[in-house]
N, C-alpha and C positions, 0 to 999 in steps of 0.2 A: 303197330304193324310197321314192318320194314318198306322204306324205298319199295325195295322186289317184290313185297307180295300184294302192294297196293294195288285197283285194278287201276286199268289204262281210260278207262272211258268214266268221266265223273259221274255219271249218273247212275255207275254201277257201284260207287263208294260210300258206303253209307256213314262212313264219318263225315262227309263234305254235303249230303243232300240233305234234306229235311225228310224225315220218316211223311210226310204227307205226300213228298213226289218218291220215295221208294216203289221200283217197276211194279209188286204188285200192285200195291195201292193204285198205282195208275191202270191197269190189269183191271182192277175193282170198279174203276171211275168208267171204265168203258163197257162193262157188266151193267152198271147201274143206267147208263144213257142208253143200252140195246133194251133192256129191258122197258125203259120207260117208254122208250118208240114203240117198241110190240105194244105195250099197253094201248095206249094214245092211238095207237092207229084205229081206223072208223072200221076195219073188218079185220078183226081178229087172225082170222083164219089166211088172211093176204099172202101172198108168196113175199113181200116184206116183210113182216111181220113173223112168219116163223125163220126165214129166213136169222131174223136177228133173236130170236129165243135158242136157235143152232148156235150162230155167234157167242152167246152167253153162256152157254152149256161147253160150248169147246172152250172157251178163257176161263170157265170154272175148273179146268182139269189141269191149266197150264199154272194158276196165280199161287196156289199152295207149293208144289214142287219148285218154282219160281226162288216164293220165299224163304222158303227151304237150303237153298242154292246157294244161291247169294247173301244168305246172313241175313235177312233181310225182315225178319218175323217181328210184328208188334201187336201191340192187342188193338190198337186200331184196324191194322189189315185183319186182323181175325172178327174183330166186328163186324165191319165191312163186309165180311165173305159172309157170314152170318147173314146178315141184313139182303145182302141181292140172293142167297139161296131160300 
């Protein structure tokens, strides 16, 4: 990649980040802690609780197109998406 087409913000460069903090993977990480909350919570049904199952379900539609994006595709994040759907 040239100077110019690098991105400006390093966390969007996936030469310099580690595929573990690649956005979606981080996308993923916060899938899998909404979800664990929803679980974990003592009423299911709590306006917490779906609350963050909605949370999950909207960063489920953002972390594909995401990876997509940014070049940013490995078979860990496709695990990952796997594992919180």
């Amino acid at each position: 990649m040239s100077d110019k087409t690098k991105p400006r913000v390093w966390i969007l460069d996936r030469d310099r980040v580690p595929f573990l903090l690649y956005v979606p993977n981080l996308i993923g990480y916060m899938r899998v802690v909404t979800l664990a909350y929803a679980v974990a919570s003592p009423d299911v049904a709590s306006p917490g609780a779906i609350r963050c199952l909605l949370l999950s379900l909207a960063l489920d539609f953002i972390d594909g197109p995401a990876a997509r994006a940014l070049r940013m595709c490995t078979q860990f994040g496709d695990l990952l998406d796997h594992f919180t759907d």
